[in-house]
Backbone as CSV, one residue per row, in Angstrom:
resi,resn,N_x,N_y,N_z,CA_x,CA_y,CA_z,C_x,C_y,C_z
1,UNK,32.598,139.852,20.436,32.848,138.660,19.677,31.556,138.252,18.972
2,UNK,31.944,138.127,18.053,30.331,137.501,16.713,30.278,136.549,17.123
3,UNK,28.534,135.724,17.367,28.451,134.698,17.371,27.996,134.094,15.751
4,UNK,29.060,132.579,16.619,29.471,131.577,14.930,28.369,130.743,14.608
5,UNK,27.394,130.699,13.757,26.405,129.709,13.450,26.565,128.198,13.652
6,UNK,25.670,127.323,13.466,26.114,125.829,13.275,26.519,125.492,11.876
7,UNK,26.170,126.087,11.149,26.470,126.072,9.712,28.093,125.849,9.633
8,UNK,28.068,127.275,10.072,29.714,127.890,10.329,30.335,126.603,10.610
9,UNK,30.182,126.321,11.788,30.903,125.737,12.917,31.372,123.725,12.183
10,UNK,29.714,123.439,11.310,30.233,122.394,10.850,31.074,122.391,9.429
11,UNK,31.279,123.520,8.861,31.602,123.751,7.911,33.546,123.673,7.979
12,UNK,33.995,124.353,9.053,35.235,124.500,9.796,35.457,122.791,10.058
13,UNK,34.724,122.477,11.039,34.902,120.697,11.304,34.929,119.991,10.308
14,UNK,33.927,120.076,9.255,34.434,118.940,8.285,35.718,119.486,7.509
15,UNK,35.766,120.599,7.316,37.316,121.238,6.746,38.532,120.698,7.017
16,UNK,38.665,120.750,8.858,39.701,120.112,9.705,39.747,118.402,9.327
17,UNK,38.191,117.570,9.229,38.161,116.487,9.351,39.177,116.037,8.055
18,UNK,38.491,116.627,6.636,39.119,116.301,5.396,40.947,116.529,5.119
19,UNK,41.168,117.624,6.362,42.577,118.041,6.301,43.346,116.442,7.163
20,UNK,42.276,116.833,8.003,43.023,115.307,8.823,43.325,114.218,8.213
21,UNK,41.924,113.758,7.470,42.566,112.352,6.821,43.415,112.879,5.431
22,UNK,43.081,113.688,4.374,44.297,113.976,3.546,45.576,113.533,4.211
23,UNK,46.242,114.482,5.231,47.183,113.861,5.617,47.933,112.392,6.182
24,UNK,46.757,112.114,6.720,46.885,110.789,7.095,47.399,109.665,5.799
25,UNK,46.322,110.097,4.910,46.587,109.346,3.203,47.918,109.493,2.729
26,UNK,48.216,110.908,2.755,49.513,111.314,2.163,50.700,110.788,2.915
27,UNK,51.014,110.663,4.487,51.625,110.033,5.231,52.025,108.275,4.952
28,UNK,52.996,108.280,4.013,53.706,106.685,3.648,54.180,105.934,5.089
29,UNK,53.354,105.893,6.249,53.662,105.197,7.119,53.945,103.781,7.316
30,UNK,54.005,102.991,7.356,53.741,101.005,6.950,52.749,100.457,7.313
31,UNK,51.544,101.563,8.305,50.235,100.996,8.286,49.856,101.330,6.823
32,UNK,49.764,102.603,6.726,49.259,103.215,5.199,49.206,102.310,4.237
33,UNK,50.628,101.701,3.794,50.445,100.864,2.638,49.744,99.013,3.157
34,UNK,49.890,98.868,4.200,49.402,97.632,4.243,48.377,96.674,4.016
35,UNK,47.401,97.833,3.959,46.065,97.020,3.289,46.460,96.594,1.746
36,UNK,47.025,97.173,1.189,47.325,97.104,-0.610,48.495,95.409,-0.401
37,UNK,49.178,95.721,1.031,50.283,94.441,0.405,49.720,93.399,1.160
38,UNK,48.766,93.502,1.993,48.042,92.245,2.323,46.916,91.436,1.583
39,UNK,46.329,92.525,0.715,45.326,92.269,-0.235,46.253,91.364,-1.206
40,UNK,47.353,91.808,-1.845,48.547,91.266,-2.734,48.642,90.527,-1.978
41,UNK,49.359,90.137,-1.571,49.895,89.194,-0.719,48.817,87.645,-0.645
42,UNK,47.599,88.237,-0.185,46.183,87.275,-0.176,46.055,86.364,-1.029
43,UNK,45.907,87.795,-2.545,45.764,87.284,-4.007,46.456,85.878,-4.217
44,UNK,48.220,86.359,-3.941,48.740,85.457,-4.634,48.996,83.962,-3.803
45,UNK,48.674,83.993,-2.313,47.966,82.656,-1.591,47.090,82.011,-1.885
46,UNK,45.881,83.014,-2.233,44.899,81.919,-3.321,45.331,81.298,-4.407
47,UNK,45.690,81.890,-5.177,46.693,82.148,-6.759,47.372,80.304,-6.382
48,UNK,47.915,80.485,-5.231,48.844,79.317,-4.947,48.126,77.801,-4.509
49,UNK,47.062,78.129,-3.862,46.555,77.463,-3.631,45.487,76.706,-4.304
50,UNK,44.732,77.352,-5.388,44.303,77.453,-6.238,45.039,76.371,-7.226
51,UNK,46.330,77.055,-7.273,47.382,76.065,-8.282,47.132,74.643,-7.786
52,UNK,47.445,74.451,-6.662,47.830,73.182,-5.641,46.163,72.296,-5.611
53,UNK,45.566,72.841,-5.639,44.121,72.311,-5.286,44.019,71.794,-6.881
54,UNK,44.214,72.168,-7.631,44.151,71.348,-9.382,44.952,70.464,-9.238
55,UNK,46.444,70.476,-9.310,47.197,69.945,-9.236,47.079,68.977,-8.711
56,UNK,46.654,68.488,-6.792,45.902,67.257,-6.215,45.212,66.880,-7.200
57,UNK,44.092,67.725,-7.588,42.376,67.017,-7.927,43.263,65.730,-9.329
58,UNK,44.264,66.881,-10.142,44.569,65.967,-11.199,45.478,64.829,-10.860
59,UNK,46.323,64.222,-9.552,46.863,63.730,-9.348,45.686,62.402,-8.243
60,UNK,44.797,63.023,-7.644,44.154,61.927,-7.512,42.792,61.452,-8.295
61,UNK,42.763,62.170,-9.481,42.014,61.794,-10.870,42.754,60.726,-11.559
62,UNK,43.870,60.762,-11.592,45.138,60.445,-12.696,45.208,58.472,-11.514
63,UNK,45.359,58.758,-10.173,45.076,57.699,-9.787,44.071,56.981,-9.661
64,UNK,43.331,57.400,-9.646,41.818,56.781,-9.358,41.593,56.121,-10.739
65,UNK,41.732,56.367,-11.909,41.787,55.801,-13.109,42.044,54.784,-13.099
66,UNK,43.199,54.832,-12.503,44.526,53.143,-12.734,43.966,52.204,-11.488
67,UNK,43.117,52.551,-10.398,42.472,52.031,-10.043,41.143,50.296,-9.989
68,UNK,40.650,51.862,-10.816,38.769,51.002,-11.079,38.428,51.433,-12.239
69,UNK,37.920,50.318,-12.794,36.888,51.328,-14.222,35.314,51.783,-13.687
70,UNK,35.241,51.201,-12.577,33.829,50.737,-11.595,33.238,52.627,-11.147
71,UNK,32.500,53.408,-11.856,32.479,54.356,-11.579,32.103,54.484,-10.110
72,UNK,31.371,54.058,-9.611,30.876,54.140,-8.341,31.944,53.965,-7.682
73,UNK,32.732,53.024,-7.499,34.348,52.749,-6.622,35.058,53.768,-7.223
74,UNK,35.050,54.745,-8.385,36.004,55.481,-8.065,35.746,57.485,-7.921
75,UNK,34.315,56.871,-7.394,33.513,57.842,-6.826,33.916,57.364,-5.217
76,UNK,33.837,56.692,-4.743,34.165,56.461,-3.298,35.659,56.648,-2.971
77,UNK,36.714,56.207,-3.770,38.102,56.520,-4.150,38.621,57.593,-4.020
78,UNK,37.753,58.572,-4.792,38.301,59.864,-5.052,37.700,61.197,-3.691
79,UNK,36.765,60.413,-3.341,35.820,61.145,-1.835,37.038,60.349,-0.800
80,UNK,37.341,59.677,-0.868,38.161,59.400,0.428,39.849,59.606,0.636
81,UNK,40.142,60.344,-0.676,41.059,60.952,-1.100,41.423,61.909,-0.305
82,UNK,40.028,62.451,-0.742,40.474,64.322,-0.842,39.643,64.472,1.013
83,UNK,39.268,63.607,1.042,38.861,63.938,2.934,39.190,63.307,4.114
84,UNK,39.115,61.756,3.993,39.666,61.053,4.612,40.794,60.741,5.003
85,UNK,41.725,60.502,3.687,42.808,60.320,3.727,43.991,61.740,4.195
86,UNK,43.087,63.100,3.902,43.400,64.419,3.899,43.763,64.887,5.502
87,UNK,42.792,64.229,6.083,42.487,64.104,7.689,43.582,63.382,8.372
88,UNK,43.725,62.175,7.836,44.874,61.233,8.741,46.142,62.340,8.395
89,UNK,46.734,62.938,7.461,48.171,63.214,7.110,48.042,63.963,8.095
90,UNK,47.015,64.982,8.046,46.695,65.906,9.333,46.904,65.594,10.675
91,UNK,46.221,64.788,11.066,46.641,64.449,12.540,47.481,63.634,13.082
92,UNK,48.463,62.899,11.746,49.405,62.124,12.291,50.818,62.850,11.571
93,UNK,51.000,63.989,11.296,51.559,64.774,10.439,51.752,64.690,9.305
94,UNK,52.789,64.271,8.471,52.572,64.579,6.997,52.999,63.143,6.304
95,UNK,52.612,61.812,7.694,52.841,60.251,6.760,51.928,59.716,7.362
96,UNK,50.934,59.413,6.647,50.211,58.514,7.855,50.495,57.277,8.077
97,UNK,50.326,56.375,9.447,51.153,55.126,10.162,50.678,54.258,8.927
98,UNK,49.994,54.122,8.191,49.473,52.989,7.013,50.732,52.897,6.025
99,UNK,51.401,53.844,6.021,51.748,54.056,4.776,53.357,53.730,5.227
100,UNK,53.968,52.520,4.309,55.211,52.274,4.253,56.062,53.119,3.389
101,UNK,57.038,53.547,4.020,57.487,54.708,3.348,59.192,54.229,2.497
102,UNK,59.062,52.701,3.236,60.309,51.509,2.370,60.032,51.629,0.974
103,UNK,58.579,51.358,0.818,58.512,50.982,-0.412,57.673,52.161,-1.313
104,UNK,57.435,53.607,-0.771,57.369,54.822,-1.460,55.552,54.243,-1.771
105,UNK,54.972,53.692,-2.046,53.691,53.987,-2.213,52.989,52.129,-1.689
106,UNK,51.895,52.121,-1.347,51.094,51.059,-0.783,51.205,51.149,0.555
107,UNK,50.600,50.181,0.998,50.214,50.155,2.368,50.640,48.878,2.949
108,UNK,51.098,49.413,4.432,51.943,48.467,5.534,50.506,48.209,6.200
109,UNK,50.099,46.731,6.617,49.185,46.820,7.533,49.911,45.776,8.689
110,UNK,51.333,45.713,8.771,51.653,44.675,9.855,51.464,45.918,10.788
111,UNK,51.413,47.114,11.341,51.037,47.582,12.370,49.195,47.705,12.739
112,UNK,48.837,47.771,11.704,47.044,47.724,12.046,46.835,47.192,13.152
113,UNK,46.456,45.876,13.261,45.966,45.568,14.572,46.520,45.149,15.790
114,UNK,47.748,45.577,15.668,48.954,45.900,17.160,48.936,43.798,16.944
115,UNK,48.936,44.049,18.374,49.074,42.814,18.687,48.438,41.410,18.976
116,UNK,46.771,41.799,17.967,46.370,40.939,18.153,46.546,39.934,16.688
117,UNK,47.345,40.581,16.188,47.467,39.356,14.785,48.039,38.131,15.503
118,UNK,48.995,38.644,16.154,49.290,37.034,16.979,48.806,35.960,17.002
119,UNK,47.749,36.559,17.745,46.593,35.779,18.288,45.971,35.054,16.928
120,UNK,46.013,35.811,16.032,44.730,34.850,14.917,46.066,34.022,14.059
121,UNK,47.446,34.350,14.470,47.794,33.334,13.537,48.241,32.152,14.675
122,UNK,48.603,32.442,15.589,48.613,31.192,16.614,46.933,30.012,16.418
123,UNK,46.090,30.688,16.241,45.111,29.846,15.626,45.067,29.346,14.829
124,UNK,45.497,29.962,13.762,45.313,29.454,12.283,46.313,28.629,11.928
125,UNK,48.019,28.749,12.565,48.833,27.513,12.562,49.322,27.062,13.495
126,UNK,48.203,26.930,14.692,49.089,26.010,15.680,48.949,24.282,15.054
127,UNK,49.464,23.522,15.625,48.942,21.994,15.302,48.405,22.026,16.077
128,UNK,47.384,20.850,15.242,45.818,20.553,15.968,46.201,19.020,16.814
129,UNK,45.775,19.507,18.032,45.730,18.382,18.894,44.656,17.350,18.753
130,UNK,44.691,16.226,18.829,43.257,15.232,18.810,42.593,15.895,20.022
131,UNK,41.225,15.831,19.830,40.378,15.960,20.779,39.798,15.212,21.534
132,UNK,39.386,14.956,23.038,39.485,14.175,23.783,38.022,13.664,23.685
C-alpha cells in the first residue's frame, strides 16, 4: 500500500468538505430557506414599524400644535408623549386609568386621588361652626 501525503490527504478532505456543504445548499429543506424568509420577514417589521413610528410622531406633532404656541411646553408635551405617556398604556394595558373613555379623549381625574377628595371637599363645604 502507497503511503498518502498530507497534501494528498487534505486535498481529498476539503473535496468531501465542499461536496458536503454543496449538498447541503442544494437540499430545499425549511431550515435552508429560512434565513432568506426571516431576513424578509424582519425587513418588512421594520418597514411597518417604521410606518407607525411617523405616523405617531405626526399625530403627536399635529397635537401638540393645538396645544401651545409656547415652544418650550410643547417641547415638554411632545417628550411626555412619546415616553411617559408610552409607559402608562404599557403597564396598565392599552387605556390608561386617566383616560375617560365616555368621552373618547381628555382626562377623568375623579379616580386620581381615591378617596381622599372627600376629605378636601368635606373641608371646603362643610358649614362653619362659630368658634368657641
Amino acid at each position: 500500500m502507497a503511503k498518502m501525503t498530507r497534501e494528498k490527504l487534505k486535498g481529498i478532505v476539503k473535496e468531501c468538505l465542499v461536496e458536503i456543504l454543496a449538498e447541503g445548499l442544494n437540499n430545499k429543506s425549511p431550515e435552508a430557506g429560512s434565513p432568506k424568509k426571516k431576513r424578509r420577514a424582519q425587513a418588512a417589521e421594520e418597514k411597518r414599524l417604521a410606518e407607525h413610528r411617523k405616523k405617531f410622531e405626526y399625530k403627536v406633532e399635529d397635537t401638540v400644535s393645538g396645544l401651545t404656541d409656547d415652544p418650550i411646553m410643547a417641547s415638554i408635551f411632545k417628550d411626555t408623549a412619546s415616553t411617559t405617556l408610552q409607559e402608562q398604556y404599557e403597564r396598565q394595558g392599552s387605556t390608561p386609568s386617566l383616560v375617560d373613555p365616555t368621552q373618547g379623549t381628555g382626562v377623568s381625574l375623579d379616580g386620581l386621588f381615591g378617596n381622599a377628595s372627600s376629605n378636601w371637599e368635606k373641608l371646603a363645604f362643610e358649614p362653619k361652626t362659630p368658634s368657641r
